[in-house]
N, C-alpha and C positions, 0 to 999 in steps of 0.2 A: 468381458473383463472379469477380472477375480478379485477375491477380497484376501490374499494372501501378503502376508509383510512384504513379501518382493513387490509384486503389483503396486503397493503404497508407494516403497521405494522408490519403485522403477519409475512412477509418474511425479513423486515430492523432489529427489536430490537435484532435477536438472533444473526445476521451477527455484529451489534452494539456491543449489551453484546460482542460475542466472539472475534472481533477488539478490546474491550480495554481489555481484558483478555491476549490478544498474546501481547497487547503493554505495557500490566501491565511488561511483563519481558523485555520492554527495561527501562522501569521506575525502576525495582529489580537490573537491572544490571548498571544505573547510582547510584544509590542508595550505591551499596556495592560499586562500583567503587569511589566515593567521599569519602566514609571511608578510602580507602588505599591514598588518596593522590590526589593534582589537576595535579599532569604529569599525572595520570593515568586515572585520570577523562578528561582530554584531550585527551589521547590515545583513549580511549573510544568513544571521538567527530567525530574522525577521521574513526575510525575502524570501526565504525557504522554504518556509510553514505557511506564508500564505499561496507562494508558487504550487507547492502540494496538494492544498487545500482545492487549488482549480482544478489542479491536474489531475486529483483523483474521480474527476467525472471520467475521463476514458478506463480506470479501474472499473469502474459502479457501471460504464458497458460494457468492458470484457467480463464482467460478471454474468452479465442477461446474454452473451455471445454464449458462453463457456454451459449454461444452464440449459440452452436452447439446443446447442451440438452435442452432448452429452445426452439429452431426452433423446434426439433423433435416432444416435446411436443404439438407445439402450429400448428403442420400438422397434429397431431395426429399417429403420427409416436413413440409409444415409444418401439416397439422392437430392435430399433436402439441403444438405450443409453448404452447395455452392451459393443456393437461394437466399441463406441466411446468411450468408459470408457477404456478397456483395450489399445485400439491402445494407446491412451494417453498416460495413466501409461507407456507402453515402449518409450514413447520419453522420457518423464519426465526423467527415472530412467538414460536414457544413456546421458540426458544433463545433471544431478547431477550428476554422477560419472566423467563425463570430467570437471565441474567447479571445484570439491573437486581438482581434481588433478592440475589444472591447476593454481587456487590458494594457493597452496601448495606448490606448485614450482618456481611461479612466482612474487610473492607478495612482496619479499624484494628487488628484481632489483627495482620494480616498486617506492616502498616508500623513495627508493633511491634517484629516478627520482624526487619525489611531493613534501615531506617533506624538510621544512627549517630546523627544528629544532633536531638534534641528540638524544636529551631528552626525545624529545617525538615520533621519527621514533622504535626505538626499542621497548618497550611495545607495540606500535601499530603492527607492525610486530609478537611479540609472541600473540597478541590477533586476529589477522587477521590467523593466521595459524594455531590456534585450532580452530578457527568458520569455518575454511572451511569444514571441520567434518560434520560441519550440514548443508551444502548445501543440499548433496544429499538427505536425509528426507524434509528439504524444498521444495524443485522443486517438490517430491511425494505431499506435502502437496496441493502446489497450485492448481492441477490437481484435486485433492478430492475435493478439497475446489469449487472449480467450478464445477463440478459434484452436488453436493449439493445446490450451488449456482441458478443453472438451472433449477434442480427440486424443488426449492419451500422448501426443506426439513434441512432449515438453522441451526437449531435445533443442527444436528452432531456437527455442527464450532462452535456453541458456548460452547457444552460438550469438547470437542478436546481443544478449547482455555483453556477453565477453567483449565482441568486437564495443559496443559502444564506454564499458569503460576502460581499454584498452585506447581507445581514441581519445576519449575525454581527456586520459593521462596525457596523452603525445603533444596533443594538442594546444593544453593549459603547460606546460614544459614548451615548447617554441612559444607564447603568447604573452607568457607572464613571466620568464625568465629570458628565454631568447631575446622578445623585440622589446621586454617594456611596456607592454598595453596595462597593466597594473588588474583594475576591477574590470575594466573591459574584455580583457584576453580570460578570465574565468568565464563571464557568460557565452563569451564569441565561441570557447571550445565546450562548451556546454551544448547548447543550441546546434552546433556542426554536428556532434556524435550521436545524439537523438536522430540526427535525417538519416545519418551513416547506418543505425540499428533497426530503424524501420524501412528505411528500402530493402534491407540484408532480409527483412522478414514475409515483406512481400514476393521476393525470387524465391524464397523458401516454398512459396505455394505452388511453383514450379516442380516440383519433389514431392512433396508429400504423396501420403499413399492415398487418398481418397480422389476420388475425380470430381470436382465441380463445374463440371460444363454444362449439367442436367439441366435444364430450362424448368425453370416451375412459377406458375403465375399465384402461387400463393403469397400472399403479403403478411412477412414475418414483423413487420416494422411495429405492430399493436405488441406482438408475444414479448417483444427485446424490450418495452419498456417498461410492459408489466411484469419483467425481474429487474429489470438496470434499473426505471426508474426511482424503485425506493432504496435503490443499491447505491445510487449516485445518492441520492436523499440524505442516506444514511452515511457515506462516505464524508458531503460537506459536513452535516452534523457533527460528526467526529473531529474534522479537525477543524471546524471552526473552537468546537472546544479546546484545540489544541492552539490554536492562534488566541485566542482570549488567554489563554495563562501563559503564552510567552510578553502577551502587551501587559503583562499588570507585571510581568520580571521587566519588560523595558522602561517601567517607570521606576525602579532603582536602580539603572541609570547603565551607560553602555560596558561596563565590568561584569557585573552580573547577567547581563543578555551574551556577553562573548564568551563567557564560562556555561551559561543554556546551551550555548549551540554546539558546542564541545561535547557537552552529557547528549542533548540529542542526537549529535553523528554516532557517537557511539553505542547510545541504547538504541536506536531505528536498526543501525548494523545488526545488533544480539536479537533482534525480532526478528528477524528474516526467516528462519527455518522453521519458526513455524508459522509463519502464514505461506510458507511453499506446502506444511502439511495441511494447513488448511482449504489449499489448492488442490492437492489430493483428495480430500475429503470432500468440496465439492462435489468435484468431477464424480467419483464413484457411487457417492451417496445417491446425484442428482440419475444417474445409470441403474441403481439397483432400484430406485425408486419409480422410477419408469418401468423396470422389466417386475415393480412388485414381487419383488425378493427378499422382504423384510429381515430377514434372519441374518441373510447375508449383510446389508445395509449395517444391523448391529454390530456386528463384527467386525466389520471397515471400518466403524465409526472407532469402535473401543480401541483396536488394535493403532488407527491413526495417533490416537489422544497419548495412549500408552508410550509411543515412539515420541512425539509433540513434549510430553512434560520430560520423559527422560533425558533430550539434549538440552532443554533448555536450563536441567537444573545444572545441567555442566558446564554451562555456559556465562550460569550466573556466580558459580566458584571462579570462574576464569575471569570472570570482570573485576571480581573481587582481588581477586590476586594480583591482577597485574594493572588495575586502575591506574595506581603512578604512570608508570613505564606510555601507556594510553594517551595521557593528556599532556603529557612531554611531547608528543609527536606535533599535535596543533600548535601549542604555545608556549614561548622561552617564558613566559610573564610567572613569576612564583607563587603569586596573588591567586591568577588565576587558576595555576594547576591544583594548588590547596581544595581551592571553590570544590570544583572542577569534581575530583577526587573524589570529596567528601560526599557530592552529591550521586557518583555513580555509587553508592553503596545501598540507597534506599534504592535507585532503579534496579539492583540486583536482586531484590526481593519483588519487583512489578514482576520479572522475568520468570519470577514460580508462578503465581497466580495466570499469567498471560493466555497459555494455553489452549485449556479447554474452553475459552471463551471465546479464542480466533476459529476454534475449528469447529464449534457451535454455529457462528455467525455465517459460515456458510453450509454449515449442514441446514440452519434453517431455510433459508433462501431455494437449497435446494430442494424440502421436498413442499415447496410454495406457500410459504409461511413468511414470501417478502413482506407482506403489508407489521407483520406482528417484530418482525427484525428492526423494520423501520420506527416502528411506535418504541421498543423499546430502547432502539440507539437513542431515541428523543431525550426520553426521558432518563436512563442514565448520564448523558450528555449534562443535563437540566441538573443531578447531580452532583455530578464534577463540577462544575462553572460557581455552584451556589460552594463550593467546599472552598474554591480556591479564594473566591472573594471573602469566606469568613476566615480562615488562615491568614489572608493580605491584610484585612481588619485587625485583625489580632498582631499583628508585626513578628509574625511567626521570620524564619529563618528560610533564608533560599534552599537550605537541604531540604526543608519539612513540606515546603512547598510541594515535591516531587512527590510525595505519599499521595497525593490527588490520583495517580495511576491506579495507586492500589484500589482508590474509590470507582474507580472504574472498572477496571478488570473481573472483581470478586462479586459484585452484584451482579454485569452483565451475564459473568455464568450463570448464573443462580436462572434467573428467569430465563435464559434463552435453555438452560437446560428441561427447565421444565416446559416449554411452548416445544422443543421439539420431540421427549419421551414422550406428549399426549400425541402429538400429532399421530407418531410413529405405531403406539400401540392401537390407536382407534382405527387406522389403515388394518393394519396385522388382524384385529379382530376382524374386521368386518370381511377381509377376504378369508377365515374362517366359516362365515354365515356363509357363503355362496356357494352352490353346489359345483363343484366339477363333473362337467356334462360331454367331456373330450371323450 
């Protein structure tokens, strides 16, 4: 691997493309979900963040997947990747089949517990209990997806995306329009295109260029959770934080929760490119950092960040610009486009800040600095949660609300910048003391 812009490119844009492709179908499913109505389009706010929330444990293992194939590569080690690919795939499948069942069963005690509002706990509960459905192809997915991720070979996740919201679309269009299934034909075409994107990626391992047939009695199953597991850690952390400040917007009441979920489909969209660079940055970081290449590793790093804040300041003029036009797409309600609007203007400013802190969070990770990733996701987390309830205390405003991002984004650089410059330069020295005896 090289650390040259194209090499960034060449492994970011399809990780890119395929992130708004998979988020094109939460964009599909706010979409028909504002046609049947704003309870629903708030059920939806709710259902979503915590549906993510779960779902991001198969993220937090394609993490410890994508770190682990990435070392083998960059040791020169790739008759390993069959061994690590399989072992995965069986964690993967036996945590998807325990979350399907476990939120299937447990999900309406729960929303019991969280939801203010009766109105809107029931739709979220029958859309929470047909998406559990697609857990277990989720959790397959992220595993894939980090397999690919590692080897460089991004390409699969963005055909896999495409076709899945490509389906989504087709699918929610015969379900919710064709037959009339209303809130059901959103999750039923939801849950169908996830199977459709993960079997597409398991044929893909038919293709690829590496061979995994190698037999190796090595047991990878310790290494993937001593990176996944503070990954996954660090993944619920986050958005449990992120489901705590949509339940204290669902306690002023389901207008403001359907106006949330509007600003969220559309600021999660404006994120995407750069956690595809922060994809990249993984990958090559967790590579040069195995071949102990430091110089190089710098260079990927700066050059990632460099491409990372440049789109995204473009991005956050464009949200600015054309916010109206945006929130007209989900909702005829004028109330709500107002909301709406007003509040993608602070998220346009998360979108500077955003950055260097996503593509930090896995350079950390990468050069095994999970445990100090995870301590500090904590405790930024710990800070946003304490901002949002002192802003709700204050009867602050649902725009002001949304500057909580900023309490996040701007510290987590600060300290994850400095836990990986020490890391990196104490490496760099120390392979300086050692003689070269080649």
């Amino acid at each position: 691997m090289e650390s040259t812009y194209r090499q960034i490119w060449r492994i970011a844009w399809p990780v890119m493309a395929a992130s708004l492709a998979q988020n094109a179908v939460s964009l599909i499913d706010t979409f028909f979900l504002g046609l049947l109505g704003a309870v629903e389009l708030a059920a939806g706010g709710i259902g979503v963040v915590v549906f993510l929330t779960i779902g991001f444990i198969g993220l937090g293992l394609g993490t410890g997947v994508q770190v682990l194939t990435a070392h083998s590569l960059g040791e020169n080690q790739p008759h390993q990747l069959g061994a690590i690919l399989r072992q995965s795939l069986w964690i993967s499948a036996a945590i998807g089949a325990f979350l399907t069942l476990a939120v299937a069963l447990g999900i309406e005690p729960l929303l019991a517990l969280i939801l203010h509002d009766p109105a809107v706990r029931a739709p979220t509960v029958l859309f929470l209990k047909g998406r559990s459905l697609e857990l277990f192809p989720l959790i397959l997915f992220g595993a894939l997806r980090g397999f690919y991720s590692g080897t460089a070979q991004t390409t699969y996740i963005l055909q896999a995306n495409l076709l899945l919201s490509g389906t989504n679309l087709l699918l929610n269009a015969i379900f919710v329009l064709g037959l009339g299934w209303g809130l059901y034909g959103v999750v039923a075409g939801s849950v169908l295109a996830q199977y459709v994107a993960t079997f597409y990626l398991f044929v893909g391992l038919r293709s690829q260029k590496y061979d995994l047939t190698a037999v190796s009695f090595q047991k990878w199953i310790g290494p993937l959770f001593r990176y996944a597991g503070p990954s996954i850690l660090q993944n619920l952390v986050g958005m449990t934080g992120w489901l705590i400040f949509f339940l204290v917007i669902e306690r002023r009441g389901p207008m403001a929760l359907a106006a949330a979920n509007v600003v969220r489909s559309l600021y999660s969209f404006c994120m995407l490119p750069a956690w595809a660079f922060s994809t990249a940055a993984g990958t090559l970081v967790a590579y040069f950092w195995a071949a102990r290449a430091y110089q190089e590793l710098w260079r990927v790093f700066r050059r990632t960040w460099f491409l990372s804040q440049g789109l995204n300041v473009v991005l956050a003029l464009l949200l600015v610009l054309f916010s109206s036009f945006g929130v007209k797409i989900f909702t005829e309600d004028v109330s709500l486009q107002m909301q709406a609007q007003k509040d993608l203007y602070i998220v346009a400013v998360s979108l500077g800040f955003m950055p260097l802190s996503a593509i930090l969070i896995s350079a950390v990770v990468a050069v095994d600095q999970v445990l100090a990733a995870f301590v500090t996701e904590v405790g930024i987390i710990a800070l946003y949660v304490c901002y949002v309830f002192f802003l709700d205390r204050a009867k602050v405003s649902l725009t002001w609300l949304w500057t909580a991002e900023w309490v996040y984004w701007v510290p987590s650089a600060i300290v994850l910048g400095l836990i990986f410059y020490r890391r990196v330069r104490k490496a760099y020295r120390l392979s300086l003391s050692v003689p070269n005896l080649s």
